[in-house]
N, CA, C and O atoms as a Maestro MAE file, in Angstrom:
{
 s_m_m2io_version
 :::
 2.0.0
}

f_m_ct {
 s_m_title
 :::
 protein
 m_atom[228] {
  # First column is atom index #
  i_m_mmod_type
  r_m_x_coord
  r_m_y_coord
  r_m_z_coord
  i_m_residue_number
  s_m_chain_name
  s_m_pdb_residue_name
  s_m_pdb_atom_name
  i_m_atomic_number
  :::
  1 25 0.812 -1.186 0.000 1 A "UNK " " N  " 7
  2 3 0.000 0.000 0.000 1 A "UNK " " CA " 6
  3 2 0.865 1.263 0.000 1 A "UNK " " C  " 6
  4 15 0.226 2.224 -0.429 1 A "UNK " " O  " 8
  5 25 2.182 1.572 0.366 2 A "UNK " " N  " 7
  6 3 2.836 2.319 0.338 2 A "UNK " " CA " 6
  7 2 3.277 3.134 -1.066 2 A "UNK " " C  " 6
  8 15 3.350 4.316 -1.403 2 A "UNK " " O  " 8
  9 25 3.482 2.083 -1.570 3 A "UNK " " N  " 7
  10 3 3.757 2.118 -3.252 3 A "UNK " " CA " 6
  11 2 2.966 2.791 -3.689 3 A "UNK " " C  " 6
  12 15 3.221 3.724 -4.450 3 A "UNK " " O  " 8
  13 25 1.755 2.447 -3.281 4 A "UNK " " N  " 7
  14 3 0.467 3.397 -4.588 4 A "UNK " " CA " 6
  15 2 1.107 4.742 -4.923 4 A "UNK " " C  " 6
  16 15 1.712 4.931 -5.979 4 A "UNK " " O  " 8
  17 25 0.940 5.700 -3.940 5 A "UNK " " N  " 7
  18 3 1.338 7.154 -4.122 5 A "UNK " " CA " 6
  19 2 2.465 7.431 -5.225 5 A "UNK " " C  " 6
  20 15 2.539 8.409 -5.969 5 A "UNK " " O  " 8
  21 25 3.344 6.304 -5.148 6 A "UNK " " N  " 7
  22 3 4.773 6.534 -6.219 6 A "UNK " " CA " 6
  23 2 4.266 5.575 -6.873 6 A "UNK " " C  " 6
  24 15 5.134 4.753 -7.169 6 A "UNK " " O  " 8
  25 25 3.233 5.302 -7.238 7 A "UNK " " N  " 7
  26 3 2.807 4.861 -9.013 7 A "UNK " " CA " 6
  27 2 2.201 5.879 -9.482 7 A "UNK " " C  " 6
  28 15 2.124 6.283 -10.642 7 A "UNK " " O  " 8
  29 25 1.693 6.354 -8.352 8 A "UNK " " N  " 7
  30 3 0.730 7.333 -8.841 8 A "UNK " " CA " 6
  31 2 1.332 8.569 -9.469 8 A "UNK " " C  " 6
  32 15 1.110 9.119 -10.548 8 A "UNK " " O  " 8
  33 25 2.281 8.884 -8.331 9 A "UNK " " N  " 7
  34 3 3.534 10.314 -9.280 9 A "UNK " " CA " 6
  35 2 4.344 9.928 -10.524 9 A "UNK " " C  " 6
  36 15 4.959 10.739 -11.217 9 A "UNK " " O  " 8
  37 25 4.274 8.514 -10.751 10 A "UNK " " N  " 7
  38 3 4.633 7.983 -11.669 10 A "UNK " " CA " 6
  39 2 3.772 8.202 -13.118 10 A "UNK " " C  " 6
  40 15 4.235 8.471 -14.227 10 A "UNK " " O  " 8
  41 25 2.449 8.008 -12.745 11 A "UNK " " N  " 7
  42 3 1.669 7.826 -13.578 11 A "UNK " " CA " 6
  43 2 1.552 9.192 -13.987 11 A "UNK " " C  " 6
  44 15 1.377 9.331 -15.198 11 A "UNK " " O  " 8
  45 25 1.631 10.891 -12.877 12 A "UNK " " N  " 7
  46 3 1.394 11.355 -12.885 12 A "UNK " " CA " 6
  47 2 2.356 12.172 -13.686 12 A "UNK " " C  " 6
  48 15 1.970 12.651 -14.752 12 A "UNK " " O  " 8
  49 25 3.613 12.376 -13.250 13 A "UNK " " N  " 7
  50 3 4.985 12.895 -14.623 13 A "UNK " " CA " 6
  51 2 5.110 12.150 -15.557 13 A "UNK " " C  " 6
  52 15 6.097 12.403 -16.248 13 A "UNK " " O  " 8
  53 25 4.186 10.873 -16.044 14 A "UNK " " N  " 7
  54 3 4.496 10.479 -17.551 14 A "UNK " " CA " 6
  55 2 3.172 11.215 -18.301 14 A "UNK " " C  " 6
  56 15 2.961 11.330 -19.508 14 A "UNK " " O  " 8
  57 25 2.450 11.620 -17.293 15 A "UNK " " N  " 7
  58 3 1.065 12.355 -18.116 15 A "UNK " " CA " 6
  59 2 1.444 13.310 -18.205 15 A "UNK " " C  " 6
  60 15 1.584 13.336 -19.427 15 A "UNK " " O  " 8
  61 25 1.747 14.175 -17.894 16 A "UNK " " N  " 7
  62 3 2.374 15.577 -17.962 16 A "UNK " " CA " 6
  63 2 3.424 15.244 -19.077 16 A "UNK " " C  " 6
  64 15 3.101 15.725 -20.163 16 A "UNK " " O  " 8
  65 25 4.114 14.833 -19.080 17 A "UNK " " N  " 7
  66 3 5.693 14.611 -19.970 17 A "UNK " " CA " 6
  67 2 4.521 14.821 -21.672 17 A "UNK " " C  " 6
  68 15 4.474 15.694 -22.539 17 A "UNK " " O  " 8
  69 25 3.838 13.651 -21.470 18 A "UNK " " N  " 7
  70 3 3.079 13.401 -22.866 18 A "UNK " " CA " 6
  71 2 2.228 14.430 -23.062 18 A "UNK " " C  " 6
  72 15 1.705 14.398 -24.176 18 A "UNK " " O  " 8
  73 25 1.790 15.656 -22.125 19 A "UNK " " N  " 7
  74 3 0.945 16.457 -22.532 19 A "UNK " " CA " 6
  75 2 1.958 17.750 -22.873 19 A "UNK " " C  " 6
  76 15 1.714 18.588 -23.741 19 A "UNK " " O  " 8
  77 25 3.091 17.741 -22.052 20 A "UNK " " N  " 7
  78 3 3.820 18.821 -22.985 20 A "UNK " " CA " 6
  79 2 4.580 18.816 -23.837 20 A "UNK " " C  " 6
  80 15 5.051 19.869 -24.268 20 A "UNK " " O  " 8
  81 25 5.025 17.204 -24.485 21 A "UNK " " N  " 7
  82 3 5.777 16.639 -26.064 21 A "UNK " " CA " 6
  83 2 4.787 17.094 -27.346 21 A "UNK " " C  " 6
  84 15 5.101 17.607 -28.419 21 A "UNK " " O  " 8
  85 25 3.499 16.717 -26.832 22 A "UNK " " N  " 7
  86 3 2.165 16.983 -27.353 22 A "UNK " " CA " 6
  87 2 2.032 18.292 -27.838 22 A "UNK " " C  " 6
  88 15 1.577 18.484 -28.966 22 A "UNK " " O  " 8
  89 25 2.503 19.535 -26.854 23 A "UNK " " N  " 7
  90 3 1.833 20.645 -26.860 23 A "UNK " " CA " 6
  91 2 3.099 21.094 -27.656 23 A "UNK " " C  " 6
  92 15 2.823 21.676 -28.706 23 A "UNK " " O  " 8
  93 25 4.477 20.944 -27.371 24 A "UNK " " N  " 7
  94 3 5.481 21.223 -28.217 24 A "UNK " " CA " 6
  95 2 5.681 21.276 -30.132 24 A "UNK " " C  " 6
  96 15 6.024 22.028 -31.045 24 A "UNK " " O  " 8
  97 25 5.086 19.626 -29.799 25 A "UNK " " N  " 7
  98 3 4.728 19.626 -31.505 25 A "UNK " " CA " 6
  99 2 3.637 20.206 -31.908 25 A "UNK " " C  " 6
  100 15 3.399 20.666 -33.025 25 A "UNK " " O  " 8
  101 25 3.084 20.181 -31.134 26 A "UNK " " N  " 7
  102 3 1.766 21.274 -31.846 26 A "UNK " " CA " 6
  103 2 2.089 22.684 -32.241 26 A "UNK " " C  " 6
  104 15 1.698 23.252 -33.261 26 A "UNK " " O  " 8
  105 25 2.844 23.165 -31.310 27 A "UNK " " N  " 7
  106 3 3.599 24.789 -31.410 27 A "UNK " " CA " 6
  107 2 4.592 24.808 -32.556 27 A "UNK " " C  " 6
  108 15 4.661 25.877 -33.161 27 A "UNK " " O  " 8
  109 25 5.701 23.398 -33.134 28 A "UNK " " N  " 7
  110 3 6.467 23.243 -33.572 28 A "UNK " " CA " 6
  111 2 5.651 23.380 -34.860 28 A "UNK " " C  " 6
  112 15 5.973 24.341 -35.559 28 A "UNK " " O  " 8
  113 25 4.629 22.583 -35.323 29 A "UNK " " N  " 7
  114 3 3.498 22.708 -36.334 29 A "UNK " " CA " 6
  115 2 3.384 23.951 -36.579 29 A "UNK " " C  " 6
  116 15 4.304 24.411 -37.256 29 A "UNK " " O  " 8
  117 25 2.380 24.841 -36.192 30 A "UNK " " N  " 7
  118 3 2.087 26.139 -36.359 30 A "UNK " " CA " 6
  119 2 3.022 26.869 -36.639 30 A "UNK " " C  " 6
  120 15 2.919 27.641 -37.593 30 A "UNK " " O  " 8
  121 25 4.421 26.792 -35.708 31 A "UNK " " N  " 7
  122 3 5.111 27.780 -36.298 31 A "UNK " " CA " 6
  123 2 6.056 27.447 -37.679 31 A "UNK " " C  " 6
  124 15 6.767 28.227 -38.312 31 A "UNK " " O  " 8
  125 25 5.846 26.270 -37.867 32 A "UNK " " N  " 7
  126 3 6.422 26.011 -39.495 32 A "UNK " " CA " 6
  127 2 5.217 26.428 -40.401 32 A "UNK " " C  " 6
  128 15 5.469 27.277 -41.256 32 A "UNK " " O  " 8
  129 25 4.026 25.976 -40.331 33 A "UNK " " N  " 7
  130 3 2.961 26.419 -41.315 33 A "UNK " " CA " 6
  131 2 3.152 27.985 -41.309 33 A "UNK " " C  " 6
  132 15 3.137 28.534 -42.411 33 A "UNK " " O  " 8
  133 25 3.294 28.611 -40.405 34 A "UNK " " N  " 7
  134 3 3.027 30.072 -40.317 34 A "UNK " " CA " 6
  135 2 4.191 30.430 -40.875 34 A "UNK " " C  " 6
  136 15 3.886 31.453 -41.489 34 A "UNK " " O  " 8
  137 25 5.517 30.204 -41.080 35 A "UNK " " N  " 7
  138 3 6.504 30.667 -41.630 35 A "UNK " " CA " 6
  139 2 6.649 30.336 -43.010 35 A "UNK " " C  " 6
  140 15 7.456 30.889 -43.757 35 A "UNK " " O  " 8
  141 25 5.742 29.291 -43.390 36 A "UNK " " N  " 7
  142 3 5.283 29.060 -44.733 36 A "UNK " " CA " 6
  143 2 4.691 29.904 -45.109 36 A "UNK " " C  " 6
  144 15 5.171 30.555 -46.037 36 A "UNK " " O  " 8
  145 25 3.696 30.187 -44.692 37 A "UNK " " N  " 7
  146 3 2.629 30.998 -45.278 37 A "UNK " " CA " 6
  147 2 3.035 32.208 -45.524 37 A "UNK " " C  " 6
  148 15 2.826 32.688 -46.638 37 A "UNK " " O  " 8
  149 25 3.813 33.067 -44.357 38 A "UNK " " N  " 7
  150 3 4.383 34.263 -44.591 38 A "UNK " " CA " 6
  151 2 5.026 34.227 -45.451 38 A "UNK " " C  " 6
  152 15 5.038 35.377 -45.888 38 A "UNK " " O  " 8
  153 25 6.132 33.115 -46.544 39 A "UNK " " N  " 7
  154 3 6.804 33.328 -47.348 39 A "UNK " " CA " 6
  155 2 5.613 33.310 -48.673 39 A "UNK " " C  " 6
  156 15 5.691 33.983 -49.701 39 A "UNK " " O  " 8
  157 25 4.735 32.532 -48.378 40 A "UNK " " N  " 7
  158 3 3.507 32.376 -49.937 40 A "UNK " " CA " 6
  159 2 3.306 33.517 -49.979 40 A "UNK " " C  " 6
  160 15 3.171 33.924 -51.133 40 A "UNK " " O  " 8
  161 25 3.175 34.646 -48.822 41 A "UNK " " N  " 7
  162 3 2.061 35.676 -48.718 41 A "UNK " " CA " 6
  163 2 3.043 36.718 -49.599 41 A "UNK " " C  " 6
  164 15 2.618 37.219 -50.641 41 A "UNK " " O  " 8
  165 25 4.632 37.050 -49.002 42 A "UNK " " N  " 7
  166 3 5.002 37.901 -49.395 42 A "UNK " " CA " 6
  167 2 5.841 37.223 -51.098 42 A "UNK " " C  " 6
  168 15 6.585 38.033 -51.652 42 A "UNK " " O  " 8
  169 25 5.680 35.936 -51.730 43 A "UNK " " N  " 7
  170 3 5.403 35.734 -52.736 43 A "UNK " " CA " 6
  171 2 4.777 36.101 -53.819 43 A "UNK " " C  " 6
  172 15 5.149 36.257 -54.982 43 A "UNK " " O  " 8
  173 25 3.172 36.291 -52.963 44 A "UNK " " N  " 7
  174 3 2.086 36.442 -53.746 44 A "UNK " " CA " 6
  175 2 2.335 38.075 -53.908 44 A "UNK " " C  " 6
  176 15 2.579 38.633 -54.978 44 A "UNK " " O  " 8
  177 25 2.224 38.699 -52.653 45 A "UNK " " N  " 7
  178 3 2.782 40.219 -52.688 45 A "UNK " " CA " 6
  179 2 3.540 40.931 -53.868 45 A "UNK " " C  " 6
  180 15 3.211 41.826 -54.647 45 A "UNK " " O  " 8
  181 25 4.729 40.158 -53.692 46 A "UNK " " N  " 7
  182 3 5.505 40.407 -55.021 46 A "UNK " " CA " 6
  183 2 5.576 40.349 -56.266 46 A "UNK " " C  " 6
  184 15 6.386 41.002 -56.923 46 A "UNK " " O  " 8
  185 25 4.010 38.878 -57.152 47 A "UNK " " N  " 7
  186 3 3.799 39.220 -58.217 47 A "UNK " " CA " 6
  187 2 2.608 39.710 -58.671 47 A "UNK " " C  " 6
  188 15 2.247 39.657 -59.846 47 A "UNK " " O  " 8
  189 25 1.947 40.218 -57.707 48 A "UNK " " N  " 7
  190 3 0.897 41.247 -57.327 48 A "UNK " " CA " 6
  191 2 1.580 42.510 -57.855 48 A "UNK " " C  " 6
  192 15 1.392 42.861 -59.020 48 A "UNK " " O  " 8
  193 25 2.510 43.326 -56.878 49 A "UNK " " N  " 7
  194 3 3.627 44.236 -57.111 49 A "UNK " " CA " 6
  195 2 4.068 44.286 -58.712 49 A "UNK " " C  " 6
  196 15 4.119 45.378 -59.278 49 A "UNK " " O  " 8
  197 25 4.385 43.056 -59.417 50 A "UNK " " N  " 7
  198 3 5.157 42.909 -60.372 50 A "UNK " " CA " 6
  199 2 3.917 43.113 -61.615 50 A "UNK " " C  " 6
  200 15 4.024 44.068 -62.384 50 A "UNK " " O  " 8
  201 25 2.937 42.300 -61.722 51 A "UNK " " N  " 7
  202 3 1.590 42.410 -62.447 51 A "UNK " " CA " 6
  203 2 1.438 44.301 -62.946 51 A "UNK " " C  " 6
  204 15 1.239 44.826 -64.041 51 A "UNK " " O  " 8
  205 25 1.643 44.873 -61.577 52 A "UNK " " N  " 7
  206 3 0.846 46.154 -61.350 52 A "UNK " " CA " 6
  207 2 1.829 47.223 -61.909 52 A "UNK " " C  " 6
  208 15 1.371 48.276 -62.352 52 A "UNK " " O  " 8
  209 25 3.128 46.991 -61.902 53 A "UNK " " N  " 7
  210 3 4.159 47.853 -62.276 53 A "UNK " " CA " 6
  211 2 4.081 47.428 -64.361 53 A "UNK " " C  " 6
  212 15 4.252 48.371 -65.134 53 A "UNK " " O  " 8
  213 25 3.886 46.354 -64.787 54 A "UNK " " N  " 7
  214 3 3.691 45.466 -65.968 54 A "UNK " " CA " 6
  215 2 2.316 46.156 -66.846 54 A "UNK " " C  " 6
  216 15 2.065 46.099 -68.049 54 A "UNK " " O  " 8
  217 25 1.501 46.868 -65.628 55 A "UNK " " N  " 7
  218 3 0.111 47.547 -66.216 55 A "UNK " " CA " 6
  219 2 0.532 48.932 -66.759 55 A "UNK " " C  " 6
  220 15 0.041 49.496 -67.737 55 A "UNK " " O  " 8
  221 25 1.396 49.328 -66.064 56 A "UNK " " N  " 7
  222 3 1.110 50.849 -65.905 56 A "UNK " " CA " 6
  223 2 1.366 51.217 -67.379 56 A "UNK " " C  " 6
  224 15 1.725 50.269 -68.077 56 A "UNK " " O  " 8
  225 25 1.253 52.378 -67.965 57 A "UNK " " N  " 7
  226 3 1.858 52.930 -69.343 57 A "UNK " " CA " 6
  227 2 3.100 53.422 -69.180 57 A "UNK " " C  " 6
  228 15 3.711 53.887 -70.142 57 A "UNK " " O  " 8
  :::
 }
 m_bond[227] {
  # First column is bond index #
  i_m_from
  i_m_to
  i_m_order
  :::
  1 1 2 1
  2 2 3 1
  3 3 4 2
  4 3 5 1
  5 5 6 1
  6 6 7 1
  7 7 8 2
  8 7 9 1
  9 9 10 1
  10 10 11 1
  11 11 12 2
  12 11 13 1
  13 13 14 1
  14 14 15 1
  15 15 16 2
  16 15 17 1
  17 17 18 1
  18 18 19 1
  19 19 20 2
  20 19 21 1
  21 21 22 1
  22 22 23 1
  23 23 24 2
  24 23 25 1
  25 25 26 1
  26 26 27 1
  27 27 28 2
  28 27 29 1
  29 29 30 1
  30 30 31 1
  31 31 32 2
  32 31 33 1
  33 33 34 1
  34 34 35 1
  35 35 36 2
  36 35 37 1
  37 37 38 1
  38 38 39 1
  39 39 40 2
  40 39 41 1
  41 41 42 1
  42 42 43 1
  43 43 44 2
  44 43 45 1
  45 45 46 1
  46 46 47 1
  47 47 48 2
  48 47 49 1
  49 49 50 1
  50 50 51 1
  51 51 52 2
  52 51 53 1
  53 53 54 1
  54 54 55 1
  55 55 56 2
  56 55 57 1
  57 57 58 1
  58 58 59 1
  59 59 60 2
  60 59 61 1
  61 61 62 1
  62 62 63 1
  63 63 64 2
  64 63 65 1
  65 65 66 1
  66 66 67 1
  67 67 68 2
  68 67 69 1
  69 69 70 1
  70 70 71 1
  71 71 72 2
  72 71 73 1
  73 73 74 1
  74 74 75 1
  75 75 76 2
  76 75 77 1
  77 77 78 1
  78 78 79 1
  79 79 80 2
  80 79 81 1
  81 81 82 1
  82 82 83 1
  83 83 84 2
  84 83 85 1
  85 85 86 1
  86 86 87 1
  87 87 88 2
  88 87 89 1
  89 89 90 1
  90 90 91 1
  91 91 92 2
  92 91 93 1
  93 93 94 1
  94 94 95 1
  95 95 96 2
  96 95 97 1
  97 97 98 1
  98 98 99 1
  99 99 100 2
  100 99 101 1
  101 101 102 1
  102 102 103 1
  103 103 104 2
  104 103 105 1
  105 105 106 1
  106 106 107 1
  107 107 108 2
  108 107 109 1
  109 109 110 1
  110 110 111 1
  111 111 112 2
  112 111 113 1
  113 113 114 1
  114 114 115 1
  115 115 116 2
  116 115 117 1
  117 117 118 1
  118 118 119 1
  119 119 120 2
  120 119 121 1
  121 121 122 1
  122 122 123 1
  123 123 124 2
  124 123 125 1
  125 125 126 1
  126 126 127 1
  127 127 128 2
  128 127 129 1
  129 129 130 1
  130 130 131 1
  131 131 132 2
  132 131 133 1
  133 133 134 1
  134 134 135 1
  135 135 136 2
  136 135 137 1
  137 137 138 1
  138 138 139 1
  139 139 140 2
  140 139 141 1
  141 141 142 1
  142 142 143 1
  143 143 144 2
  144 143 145 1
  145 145 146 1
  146 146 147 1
  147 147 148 2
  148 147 149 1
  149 149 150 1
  150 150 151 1
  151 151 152 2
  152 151 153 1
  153 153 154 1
  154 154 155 1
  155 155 156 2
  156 155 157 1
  157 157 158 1
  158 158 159 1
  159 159 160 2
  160 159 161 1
  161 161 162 1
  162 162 163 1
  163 163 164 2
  164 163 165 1
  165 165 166 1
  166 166 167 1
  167 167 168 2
  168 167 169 1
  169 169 170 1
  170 170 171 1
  171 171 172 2
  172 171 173 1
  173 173 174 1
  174 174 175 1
  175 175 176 2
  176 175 177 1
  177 177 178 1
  178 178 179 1
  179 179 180 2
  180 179 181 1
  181 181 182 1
  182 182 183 1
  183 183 184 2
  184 183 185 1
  185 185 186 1
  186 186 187 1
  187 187 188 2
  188 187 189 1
  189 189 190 1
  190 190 191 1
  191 191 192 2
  192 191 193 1
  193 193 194 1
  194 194 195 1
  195 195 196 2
  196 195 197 1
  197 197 198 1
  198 198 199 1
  199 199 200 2
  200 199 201 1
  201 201 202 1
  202 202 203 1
  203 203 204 2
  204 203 205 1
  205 205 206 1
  206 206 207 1
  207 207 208 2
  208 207 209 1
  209 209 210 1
  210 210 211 1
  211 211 212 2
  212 211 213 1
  213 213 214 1
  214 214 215 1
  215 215 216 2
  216 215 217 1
  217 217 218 1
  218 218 219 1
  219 219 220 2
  220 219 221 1
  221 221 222 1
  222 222 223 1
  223 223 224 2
  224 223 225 1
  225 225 226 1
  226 226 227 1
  227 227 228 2
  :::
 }
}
């Protein structure tokens, strides 16, 4: 009966461990999509820019 408590903190820092590996890659995710996107955006920006300079007379 002694044991329980240290299975239990056991049980209890491997849940935690897995909820912040979890939350890491999730952050790790977003901030690669988002650094993607900022490069599409200022991509798109630029042949937007390029189109518009291509119009003028």
């Amino acid at each position: 009966m002694n044991q329980e408590p240290a299975n239990n903190l056991m049980y209890l820092t491997a849940a935690y461990s897995a909820i912040w590996l979890i939350l890491a890659y999730f952050l790790t995710v977003l901030v690669l999509k988002n650094r993607r996107l900022a490069r599409e955006l200022e991509q798109l920006e630029q042949r937007v820019s390029n189109m518009e300079k291509n119009k003028a007379p």
